[in-house]
C-alpha positions as a Markdown table, in Angstrom:
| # | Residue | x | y | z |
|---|---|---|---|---|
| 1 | Unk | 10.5 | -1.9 | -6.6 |
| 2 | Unk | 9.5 | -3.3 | -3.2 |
| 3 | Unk | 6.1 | -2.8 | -1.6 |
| 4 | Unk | 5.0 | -4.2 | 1.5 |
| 5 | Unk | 1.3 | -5.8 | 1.0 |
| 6 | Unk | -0.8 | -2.6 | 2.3 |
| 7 | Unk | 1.1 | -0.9 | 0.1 |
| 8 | Unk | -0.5 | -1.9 | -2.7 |
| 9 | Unk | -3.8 | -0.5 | -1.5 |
| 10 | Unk | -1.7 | 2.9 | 0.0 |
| 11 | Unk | -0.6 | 3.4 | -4.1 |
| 12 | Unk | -4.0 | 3.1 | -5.7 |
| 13 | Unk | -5.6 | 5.7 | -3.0 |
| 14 | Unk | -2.7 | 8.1 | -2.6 |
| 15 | Unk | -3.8 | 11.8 | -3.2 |
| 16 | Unk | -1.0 | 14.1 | -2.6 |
| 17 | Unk | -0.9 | 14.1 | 1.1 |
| 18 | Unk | 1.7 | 13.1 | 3.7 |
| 19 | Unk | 3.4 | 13.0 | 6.9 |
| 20 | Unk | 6.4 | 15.8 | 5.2 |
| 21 | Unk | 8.0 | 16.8 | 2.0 |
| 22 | Unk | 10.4 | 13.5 | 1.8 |
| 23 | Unk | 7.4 | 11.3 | 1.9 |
| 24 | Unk | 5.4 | 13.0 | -0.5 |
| 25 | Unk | 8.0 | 13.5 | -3.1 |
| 26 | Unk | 8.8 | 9.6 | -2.6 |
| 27 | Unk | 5.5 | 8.2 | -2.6 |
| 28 | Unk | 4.5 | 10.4 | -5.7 |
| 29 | Unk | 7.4 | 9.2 | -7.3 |
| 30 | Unk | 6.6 | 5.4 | -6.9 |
| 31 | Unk | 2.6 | 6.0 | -7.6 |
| 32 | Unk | 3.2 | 8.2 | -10.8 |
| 33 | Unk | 5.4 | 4.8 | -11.6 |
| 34 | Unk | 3.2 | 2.3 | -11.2 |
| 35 | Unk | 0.0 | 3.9 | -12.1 |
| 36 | Unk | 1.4 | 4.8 | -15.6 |
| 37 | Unk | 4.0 | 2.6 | -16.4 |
| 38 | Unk | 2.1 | -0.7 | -18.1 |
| 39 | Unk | 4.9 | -3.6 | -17.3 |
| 40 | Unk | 6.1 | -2.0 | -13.8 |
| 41 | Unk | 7.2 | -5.0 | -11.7 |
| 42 | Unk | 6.9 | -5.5 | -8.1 |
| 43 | Unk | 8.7 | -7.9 | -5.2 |
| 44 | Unk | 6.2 | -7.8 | -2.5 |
| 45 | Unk | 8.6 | -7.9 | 0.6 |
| 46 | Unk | 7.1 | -8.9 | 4.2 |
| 47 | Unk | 9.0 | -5.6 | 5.8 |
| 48 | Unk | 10.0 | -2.3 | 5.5 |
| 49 | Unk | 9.8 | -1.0 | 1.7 |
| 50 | Unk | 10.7 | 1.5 | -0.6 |
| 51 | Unk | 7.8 | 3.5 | 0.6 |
| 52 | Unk | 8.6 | 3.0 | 4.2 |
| 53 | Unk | 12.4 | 4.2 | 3.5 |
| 54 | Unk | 10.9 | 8.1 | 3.2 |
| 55 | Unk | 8.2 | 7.5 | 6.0 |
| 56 | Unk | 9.3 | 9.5 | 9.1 |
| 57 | Unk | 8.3 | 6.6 | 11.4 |
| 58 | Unk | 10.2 | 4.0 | 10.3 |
| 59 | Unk | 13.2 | 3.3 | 12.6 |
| 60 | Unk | 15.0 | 0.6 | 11.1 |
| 61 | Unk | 14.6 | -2.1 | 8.9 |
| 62 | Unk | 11.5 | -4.4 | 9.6 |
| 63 | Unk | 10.8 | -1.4 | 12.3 |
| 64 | Unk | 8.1 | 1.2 | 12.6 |
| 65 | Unk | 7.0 | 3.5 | 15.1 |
| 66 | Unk | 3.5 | 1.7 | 14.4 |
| 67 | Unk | 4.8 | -1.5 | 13.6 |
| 68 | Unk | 2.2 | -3.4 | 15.5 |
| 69 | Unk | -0.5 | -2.1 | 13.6 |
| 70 | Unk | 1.2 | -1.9 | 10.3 |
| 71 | Unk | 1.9 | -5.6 | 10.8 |
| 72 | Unk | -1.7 | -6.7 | 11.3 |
| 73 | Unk | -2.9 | -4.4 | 7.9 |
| 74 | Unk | 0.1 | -6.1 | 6.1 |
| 75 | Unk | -1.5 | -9.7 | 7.7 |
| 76 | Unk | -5.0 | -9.2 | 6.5 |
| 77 | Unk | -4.4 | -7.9 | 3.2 |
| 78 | Unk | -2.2 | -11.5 | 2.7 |
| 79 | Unk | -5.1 | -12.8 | 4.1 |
| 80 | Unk | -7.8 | -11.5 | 2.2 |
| 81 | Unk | -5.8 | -12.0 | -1.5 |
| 82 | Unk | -3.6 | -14.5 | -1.0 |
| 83 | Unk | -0.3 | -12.3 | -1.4 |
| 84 | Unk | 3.0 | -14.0 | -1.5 |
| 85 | Unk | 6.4 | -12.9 | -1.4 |
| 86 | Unk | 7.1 | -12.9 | -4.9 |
| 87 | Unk | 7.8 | -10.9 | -8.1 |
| 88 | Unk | 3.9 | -9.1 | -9.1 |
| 89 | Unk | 3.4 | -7.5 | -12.3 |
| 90 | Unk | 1.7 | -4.3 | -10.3 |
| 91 | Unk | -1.4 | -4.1 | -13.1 |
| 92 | Unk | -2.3 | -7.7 | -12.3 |
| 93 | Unk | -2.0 | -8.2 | -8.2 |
| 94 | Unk | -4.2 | -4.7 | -8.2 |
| 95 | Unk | -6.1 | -5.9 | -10.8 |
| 96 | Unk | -7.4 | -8.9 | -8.7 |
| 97 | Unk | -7.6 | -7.1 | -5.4 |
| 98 | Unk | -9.7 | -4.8 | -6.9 |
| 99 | Unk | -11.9 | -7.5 | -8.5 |
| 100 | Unk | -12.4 | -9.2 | -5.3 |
| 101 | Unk | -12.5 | -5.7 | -2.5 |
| 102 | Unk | -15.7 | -5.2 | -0.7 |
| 103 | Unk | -16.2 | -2.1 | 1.1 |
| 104 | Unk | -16.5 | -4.7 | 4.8 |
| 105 | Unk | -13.4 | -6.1 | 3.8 |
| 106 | Unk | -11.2 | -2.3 | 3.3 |
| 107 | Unk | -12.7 | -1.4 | 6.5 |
| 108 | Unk | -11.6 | -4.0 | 8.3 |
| 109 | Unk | -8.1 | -3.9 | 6.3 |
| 110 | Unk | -7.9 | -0.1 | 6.9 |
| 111 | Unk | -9.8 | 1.5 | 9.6 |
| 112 | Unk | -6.9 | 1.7 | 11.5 |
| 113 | Unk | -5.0 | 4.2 | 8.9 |
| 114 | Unk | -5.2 | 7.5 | 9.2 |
| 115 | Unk | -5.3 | 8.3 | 5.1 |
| 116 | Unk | -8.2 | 6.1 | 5.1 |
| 117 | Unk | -10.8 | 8.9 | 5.7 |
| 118 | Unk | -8.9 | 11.4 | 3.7 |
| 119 | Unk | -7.8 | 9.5 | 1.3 |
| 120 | Unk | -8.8 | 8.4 | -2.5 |
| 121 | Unk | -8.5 | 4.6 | -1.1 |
| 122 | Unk | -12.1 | 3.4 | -2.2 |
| 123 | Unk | -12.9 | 5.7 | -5.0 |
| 124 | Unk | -10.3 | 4.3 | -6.6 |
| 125 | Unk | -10.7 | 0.9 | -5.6 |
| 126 | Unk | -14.0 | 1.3 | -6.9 |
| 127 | Unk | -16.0 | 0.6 | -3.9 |
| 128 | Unk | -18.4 | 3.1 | -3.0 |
């Protein structure tokens, strides 16, 4: 499975909700993956994922209708932890950004999304 860095906050705070029914079904797909299965394996890709493929604003590969922003939340969370592009074990990489999340540094990562206030993003990050 490929995820682009943000992405690996997006699965941990994902509730359900979406921009249409292709996106949902997709994203629940790949969150009810790597939440439950134990040795789920990741390649952290610098670009358009398997997540993005559903989104209705990607419009080609490496290209979103936001890709200005979604580039500079992909930047800071490579910033913040250190992400490379490599193969993860998905328990581990969340594992550490979970250990090391404050709730400055998801603002600054995510104030700019527009899941972020609905979302499940620091319950289940644990910051509170």
């Amino acid at each position: 499975m490929r995820l682009r860095p943000h992405h690996l906050l997006c699965t941990q705070g994902y509730s359900g909700k979406g921009y249409d029914e292709h996106f949902i079904q997709n994203m629940t797909t790949i969150t009810t993956y790597l939440r439950n299965e134990e040795n789920a394996l990741i390649d952290i890709i610098f670009s358009t994922d398997d997540i993005c493929a559903k989104c209705p604003s990607m419009l080609g590969t490496d290209l979103c209708k936001d890709n200005t922003k979604v580039k500079r939340i992909d930047s800071k969370v490579v910033t913040y932890f250190g992400i490379k592009e490599k193969q993860y074990l998905y328990k581990d990489i969340i594992s550490k950004i979970n250990a090391q999340m404050t709730k400055k540094m998801m603002d600054n990562i995510c104030f700019e999304c527009a899941w972020y206030p609905v979302s499940s993003c620091k319950k289940n990050i644990g910051i509170t």
